[in-house]
C-alpha positions as a printed Julia matrix, in Angstrom:
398×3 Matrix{Float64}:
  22.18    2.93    4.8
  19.22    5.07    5.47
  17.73    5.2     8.66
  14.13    3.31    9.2
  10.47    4.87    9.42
   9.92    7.48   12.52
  11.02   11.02   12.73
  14.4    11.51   12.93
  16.83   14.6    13.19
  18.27   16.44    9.82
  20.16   19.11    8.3
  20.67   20.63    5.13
  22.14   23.76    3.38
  21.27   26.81    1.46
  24.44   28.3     0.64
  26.16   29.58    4.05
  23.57   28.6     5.91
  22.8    25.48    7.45
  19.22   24.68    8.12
  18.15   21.84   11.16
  14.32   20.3    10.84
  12.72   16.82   11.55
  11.82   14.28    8.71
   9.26   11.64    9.6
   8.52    8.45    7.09
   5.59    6.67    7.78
   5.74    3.01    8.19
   6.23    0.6     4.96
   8.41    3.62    3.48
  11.06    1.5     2.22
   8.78   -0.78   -0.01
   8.22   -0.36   -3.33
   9.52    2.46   -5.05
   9.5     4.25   -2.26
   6.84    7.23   -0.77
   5.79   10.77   -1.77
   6.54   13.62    0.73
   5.92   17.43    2.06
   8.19   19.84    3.18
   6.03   22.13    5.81
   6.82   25.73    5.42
   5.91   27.81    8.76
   4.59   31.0     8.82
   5.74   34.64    9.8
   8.3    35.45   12.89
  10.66   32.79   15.19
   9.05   29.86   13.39
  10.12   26.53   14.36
   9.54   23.39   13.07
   6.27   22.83   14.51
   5.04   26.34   14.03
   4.37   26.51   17.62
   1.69   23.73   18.17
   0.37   23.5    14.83
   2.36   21.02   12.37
   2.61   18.58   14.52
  -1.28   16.99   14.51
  -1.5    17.86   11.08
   2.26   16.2    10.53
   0.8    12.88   12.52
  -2.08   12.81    9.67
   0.27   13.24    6.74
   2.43   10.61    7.84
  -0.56    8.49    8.9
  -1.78    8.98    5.11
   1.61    7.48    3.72
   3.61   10.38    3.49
   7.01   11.31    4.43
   6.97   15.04    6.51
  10.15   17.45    6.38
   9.48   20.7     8.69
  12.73   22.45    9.85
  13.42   25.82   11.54
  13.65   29.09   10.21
  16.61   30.65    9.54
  18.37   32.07   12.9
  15.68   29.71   15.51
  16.04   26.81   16.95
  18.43   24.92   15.56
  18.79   26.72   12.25
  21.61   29.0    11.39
  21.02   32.37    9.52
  19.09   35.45   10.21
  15.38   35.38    9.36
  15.35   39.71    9.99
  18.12   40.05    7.23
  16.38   37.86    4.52
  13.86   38.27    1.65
  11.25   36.06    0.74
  13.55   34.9    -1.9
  16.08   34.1     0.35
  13.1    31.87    2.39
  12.02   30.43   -0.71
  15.76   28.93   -1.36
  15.79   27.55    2.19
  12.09   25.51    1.14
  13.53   24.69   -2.0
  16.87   23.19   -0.45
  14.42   21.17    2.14
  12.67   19.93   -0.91
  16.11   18.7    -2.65
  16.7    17.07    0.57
  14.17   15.31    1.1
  14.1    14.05   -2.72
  16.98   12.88   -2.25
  16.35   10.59    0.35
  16.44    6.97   -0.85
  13.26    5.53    0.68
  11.29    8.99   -0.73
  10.31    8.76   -4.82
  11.76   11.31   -7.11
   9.15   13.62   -8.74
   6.83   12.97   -5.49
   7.54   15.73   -3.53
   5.33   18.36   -2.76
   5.15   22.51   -1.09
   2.82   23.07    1.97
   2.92   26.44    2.93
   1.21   28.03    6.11
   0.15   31.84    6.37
   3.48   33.83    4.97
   4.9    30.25    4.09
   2.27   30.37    1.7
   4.33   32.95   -0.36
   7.23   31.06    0.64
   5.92   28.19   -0.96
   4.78   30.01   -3.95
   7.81   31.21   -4.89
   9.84   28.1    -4.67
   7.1    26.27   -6.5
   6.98   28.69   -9.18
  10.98   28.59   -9.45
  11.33   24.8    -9.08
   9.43   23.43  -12.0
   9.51   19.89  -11.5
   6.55   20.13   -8.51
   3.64   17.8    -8.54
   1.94   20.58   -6.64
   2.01   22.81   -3.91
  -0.71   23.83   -0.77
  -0.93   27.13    0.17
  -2.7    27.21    3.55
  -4.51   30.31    4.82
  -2.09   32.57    2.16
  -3.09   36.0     1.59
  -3.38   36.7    -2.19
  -2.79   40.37   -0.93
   0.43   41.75   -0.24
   1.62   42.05    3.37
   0.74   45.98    4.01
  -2.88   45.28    2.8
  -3.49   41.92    4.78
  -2.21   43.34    7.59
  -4.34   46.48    7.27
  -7.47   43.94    7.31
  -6.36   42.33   10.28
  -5.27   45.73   11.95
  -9.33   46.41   11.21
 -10.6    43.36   12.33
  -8.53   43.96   15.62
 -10.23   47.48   16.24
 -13.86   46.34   15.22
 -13.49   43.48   17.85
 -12.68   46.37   20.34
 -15.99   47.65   22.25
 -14.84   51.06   23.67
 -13.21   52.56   19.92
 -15.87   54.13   17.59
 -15.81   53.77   14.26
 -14.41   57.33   13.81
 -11.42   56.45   15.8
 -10.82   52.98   13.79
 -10.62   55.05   10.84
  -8.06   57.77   12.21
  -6.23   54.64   13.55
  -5.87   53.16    9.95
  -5.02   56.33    8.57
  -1.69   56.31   10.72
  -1.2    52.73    9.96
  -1.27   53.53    5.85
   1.28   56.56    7.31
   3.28   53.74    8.51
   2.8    51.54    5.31
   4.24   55.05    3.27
   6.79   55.83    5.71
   8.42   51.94    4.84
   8.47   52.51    1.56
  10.05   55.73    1.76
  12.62   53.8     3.91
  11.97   55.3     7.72
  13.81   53.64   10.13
  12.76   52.4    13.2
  12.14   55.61   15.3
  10.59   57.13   12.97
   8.02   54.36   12.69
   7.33   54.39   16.31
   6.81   57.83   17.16
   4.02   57.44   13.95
   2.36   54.31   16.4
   2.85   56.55   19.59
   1.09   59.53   17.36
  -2.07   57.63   17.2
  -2.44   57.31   20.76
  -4.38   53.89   20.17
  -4.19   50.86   22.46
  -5.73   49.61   19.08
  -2.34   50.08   17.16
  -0.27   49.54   20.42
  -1.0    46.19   20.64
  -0.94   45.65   16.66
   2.69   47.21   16.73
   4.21   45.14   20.01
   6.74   42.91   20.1
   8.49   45.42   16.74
  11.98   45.76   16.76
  14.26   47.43   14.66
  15.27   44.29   13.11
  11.81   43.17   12.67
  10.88   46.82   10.85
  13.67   46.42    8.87
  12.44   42.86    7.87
   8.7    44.23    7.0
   9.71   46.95    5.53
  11.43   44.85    2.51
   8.41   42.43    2.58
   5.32   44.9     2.82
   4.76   45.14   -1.11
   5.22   41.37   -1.75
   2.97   40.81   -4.44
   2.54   36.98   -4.57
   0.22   36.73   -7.53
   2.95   37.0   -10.42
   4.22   33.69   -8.32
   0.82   31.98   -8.78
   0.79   33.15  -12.42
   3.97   31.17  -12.89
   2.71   28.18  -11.39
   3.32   24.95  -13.51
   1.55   22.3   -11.27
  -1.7    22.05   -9.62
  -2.64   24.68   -6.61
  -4.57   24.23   -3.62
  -5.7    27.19   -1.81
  -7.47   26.46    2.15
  -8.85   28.91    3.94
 -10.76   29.53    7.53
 -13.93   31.07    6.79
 -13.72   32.84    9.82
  -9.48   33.82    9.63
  -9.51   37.45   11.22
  -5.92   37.7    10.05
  -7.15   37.05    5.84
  -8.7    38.6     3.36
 -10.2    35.54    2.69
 -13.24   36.33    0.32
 -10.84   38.89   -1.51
  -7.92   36.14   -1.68
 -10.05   33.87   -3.21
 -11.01   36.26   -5.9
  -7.4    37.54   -6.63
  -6.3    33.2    -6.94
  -9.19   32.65   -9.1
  -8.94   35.13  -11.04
  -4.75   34.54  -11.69
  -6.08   31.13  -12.65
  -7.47   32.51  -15.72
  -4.89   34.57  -16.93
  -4.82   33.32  -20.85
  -2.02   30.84  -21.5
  -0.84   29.94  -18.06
   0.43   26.3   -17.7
  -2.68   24.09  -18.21
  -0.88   22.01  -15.14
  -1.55   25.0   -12.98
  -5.3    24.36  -12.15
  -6.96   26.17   -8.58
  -8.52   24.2    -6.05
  -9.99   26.29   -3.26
 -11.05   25.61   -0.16
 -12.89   27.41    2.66
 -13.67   26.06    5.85
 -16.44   27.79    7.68
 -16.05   28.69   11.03
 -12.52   27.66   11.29
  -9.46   29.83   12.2
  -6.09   30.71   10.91
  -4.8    27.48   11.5
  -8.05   26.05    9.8
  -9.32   24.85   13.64
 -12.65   24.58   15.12
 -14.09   24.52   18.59
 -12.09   27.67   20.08
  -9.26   26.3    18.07
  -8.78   22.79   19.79
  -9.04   20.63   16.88
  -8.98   20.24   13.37
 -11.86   21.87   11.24
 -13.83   18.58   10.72
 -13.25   16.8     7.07
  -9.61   19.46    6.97
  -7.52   16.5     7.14
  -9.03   14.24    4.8
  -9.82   16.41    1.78
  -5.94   18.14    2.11
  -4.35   14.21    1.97
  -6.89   13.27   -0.32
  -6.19   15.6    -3.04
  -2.43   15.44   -2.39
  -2.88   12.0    -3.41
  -4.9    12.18   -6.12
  -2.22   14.84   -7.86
   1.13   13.01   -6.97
   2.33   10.65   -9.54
   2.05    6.96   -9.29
   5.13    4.65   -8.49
   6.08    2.6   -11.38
   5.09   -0.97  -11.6
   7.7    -3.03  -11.07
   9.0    -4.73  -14.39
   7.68   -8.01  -14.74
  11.36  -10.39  -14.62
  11.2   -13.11  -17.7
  13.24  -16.07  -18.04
  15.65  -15.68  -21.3
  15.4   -19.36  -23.28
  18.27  -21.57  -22.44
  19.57  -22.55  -25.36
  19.22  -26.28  -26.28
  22.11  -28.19  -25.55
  23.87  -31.83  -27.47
  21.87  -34.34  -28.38
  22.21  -37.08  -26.27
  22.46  -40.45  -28.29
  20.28  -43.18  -28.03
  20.69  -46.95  -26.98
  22.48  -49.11  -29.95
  20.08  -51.56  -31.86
  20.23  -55.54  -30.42
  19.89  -56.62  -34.15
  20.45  -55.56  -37.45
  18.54  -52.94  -38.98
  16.3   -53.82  -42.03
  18.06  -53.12  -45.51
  16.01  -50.73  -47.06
  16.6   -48.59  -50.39
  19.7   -45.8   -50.86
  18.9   -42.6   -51.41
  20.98  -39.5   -51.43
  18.24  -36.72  -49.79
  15.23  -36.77  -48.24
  11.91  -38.87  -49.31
   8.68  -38.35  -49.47
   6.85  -37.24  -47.05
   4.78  -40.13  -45.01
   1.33  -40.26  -45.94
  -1.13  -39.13  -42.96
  -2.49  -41.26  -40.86
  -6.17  -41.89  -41.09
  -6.76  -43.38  -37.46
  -4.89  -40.26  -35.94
  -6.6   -37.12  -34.61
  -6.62  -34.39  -36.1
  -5.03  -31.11  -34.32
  -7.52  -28.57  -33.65
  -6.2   -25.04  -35.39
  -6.25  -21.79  -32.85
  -7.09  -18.84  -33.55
  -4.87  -15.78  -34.36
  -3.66  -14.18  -31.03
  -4.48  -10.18  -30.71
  -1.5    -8.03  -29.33
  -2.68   -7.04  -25.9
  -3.78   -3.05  -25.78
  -1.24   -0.53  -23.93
  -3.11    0.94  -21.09
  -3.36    4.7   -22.28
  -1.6     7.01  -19.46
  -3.09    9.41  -17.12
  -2.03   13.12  -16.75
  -0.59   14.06  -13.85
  -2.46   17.52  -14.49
  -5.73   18.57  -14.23
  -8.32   20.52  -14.84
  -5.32   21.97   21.66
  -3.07   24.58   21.5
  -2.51   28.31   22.66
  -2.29   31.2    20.66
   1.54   31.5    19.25
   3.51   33.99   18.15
   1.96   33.78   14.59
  -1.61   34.29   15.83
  -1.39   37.27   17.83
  -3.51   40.27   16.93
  -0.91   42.71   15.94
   1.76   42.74   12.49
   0.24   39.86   11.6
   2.54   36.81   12.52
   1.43   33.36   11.94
């Protein structure tokens, strides 16, 4: 029996581990043929299921818009088991696609209606398990680098020390030089002292503060990630894409992100599903907010549930139910005659056929009926809160 409309408490596996989130249905779920549905993806670091403060408004306008939500935590927090430091993005991407088997699974959700949002590094999350899945209607990708991880953080490493008054542009350059040291240094496999005594070299409080809160186990975990390159994901795409964007993110590239999408989008015979929709919201933040990052960016809500709606396949009409023909049953006989009936002549078949009456009407004749035209069907393709962990100037988390 499934439980009714509200949020309730779930869990569901990837292999060995067991992941915990929160699934909300919006009212009038179970009618019908059920709703569509999201599974939220949260960004970089001890994500929960609200990304600190951020999925829940925007869950509350999902679900207000007719959708079912699924958020859960990452591996290793909250309620979640695992280790999010000893993963891949590969292994994240299973976890997002065993919330989306989940929740299409769930008997008052619609098969073939559920959809990837993916926030910051969810983004490439998403983009992975969308471009493994297949069977998508689409997938959101919300303020996703279309960089890898070394250069996005580089920008927001820059962005960081041009925001800082008392270090000259000489000094933000020696500053990035040790960071692209540290970039090398990864891919040469340097463990964690090694990378710190590079940080402590550039005697920055520019890359101090980018580099705390770095662990071992966190180094380790950027060190696999740093090259990501989450275009060849994009490229593989075989639904529709929707790309948002603060115009003023200091954490994304976003005027080169939106060049690397669009120009994936092109790539000669990619899926003709796989169309780009971008959008860019000026003045808003990483989390796509306005007004110091209290609130929504104004019209954010409306055009994301909007376009989810116009890509997500329509329920079914119900099949009309028809009445079969009973069939006729014996004829009942009629009352005897009183009197004898008149003799009249013998004849072994049937006579002639009566003569027509003149006095009686004549029928009018109808004309021919036309078979009724099957309604031609439509692709599915087509052309506040506080600063978290994920927003904090440093290795980017989001």
């Amino acid at each position: 029996m499934p439980e009714g409309t509200g949020t309730h408490e779930v869990t569901f596996a990837n292999g060995p581990v067991t992941l915990a989130g929160s699934l909300s249905l919006p009212d009038g779920a179970g009618a019908g043929a059920g709703c569509a549905g999201v599974v939220l993806v949260g960004g970089s670091g001890d994500t929960d299921r609200d990304n600190d403060t951020y999925f829940p408004p925007l869950r509350r306008r999902l679900v207000a818009a007719g959708l079912a939500v699924l958020s859960y935590d990452k591996r290793g927090v909250g309620a979640s088991g695992g280790d999010w430091h000893a993963s891949t993005l590969a292994d994240l991407a299973g976890d997002a696609h065993a919330a989306l088997d989940h929740l299409g699974a769930h008997p008052l959700v619609r098969a073939g209606a559920v959809g990837l949002f993916g926030h910051s590094e969810g983004g490439w999350v998403a983009l992975r398990a969308a471009a493994a899945h297949g069977g998508l209607p689409w997938v959101v990708t919300n303020s996703c680098p279309g960089t890898t991880p070394a250069v996005q953080e580089r920008h927001a490493l820059a962005q960081v020390l041009r925001r800082t008054a008392r270090i000259s542009r000489e000094e933000a350059e020696s500053v990035l030089a040790v960071y692209d040291d540290l970039v090398e240094a990864g891919r040469n496999g340097a463990g964690f002292a090694t990378a710190s005594r590079l940080v402590d070299s550039a005697g920055s409080p520019g890359l101090a503060t980018f580099w705390a809160g770095v662990d071992a186990p966190v180094w380790e975990f950027l060190k696999r990630k740093q090259d990501h390159d989450p275009l060849p994901d994009a490229r593989r795409l075989r639904c529709p894409h929707l790309a948002v964007f603060g115009g003023a993110d200091p954490l994304v590239p976003v005027t080169e992100s939106v060049r690397l999408f669009t120009a994936t989008a092109r790539t000669p015979g990619r899926d003709t599903r796989a169309t780009l929709t971008v959008e860019v919201f000026p003045g808003a933040d990483h989390r796509v907010r306005t007004d110091e990052g209290t609130r929504l960016a104004p019209g954010y809500p409306e055009r994301l549930t909007r376009w989810i709606a116009e890509r997500t396949p329509a329920a079914p009409a119900p099949r009309p139910t028809t009445r079969r023909p009973t069939a006729p049953g014996p004829a009942t006989p009629g009352p005897a005659a009183s009197g004898p009936a008149a003799p009249g002549p013998a004849t072994s078949g049937p006579g002639p056929p009566a003569a027509p009456d003149p006095a009686a009407p004549r029928p009018t004749p109808h004309p021919a009926r036309r078979p009724t035209p099957r309604p031609t069907p439509r692709p599915t393709g087509e052309r506040t809160s506080r600063p978290g962990p994920a927003d904090r100037p440093r290795i980017p988390r989001e």
